[in-house]
C-alpha positions in Angstrom: -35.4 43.8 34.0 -33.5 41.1 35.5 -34.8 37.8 35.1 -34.3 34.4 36.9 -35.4 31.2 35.8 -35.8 28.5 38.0 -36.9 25.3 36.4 -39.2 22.9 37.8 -38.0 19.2 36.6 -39.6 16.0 38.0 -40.8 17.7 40.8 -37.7 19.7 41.8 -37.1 23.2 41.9 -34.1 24.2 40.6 -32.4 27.5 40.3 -29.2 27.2 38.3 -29.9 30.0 36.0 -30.0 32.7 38.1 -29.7 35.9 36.2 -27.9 34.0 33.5 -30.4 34.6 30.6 -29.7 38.4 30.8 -25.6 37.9 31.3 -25.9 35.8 28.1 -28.3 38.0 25.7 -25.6 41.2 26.7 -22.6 39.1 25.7 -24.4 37.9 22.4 -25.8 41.0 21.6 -21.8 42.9 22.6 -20.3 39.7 20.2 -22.4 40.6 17.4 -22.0 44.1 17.5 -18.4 43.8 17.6 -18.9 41.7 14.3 -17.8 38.2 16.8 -19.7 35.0 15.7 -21.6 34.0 18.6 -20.9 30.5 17.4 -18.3 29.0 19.4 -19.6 30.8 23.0 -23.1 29.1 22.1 -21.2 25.9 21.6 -19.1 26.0 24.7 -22.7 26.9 26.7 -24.1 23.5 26.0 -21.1 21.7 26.5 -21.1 23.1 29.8 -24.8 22.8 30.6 -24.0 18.9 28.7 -21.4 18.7 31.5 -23.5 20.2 34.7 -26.1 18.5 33.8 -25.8 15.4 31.6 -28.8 13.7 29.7 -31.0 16.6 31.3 -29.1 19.3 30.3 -31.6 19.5 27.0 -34.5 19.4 29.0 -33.4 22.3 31.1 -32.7 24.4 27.9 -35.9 23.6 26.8 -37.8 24.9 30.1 -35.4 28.2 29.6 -37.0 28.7 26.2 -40.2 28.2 27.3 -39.7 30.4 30.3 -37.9 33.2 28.5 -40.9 33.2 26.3 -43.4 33.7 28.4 -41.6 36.6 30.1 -41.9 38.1 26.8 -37.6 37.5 26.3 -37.9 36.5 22.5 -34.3 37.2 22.5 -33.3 35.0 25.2 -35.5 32.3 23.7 -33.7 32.1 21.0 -30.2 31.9 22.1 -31.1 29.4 24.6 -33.1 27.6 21.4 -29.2 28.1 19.4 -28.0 25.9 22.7 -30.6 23.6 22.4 -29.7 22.8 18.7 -26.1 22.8 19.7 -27.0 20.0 22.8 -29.0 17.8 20.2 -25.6 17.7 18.1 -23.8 16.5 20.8 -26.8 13.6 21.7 -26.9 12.2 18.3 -22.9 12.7 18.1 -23.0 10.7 20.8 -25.2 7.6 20.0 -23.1 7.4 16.6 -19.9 5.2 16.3 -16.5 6.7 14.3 -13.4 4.8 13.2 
């Protein structure tokens, strides 16, 4: 089953995602089979999705999740829920000051 996810934020159809929630679960699932933490992949997904789509890319991740499960995609919704997690680092990381 291929699935596409198009998101529907303030009004406007978007399809950036196109396929992508299968093409992610297959590398996951080949990453952990191969005994690969899935970590850093996840990591560099929602720096991307960060970069595509700034201060709305959490939102997006969170229609994914919702969309993935209610195509049934419990797998999906949970790697895109491992992004989410991995975008809200990167929100409070970013209202915080270092020295």
């Amino acid at each position: 089953m291929k699935s596409e996810i198009c998101l529907t934020i303030n009004n406007a159809g978007l399809c950036p995602f196109k396929g992508l929630n299968r093409e992610i679960t297959i590398i996951i699932t080949q990453m952990e089979l191969m005994g690969i933490s899935p970590v850093p992949f996840l990591k560099i997904a929602a720096q991307d999705l960060l970069n595509q789509y700034g201060r709305n890319a959490l939102g997006y991740a969170y229609e994914i999740i919702k969309s993935s499960r209610t195509q049934g995609n419990q797998q999906a919704a949970q790697i895109w829920t491992n992004i989410a997690q991995h975008l809200n680092v990167s929100r409070d990381k970013e209202g915080s000051i270092t020295h």
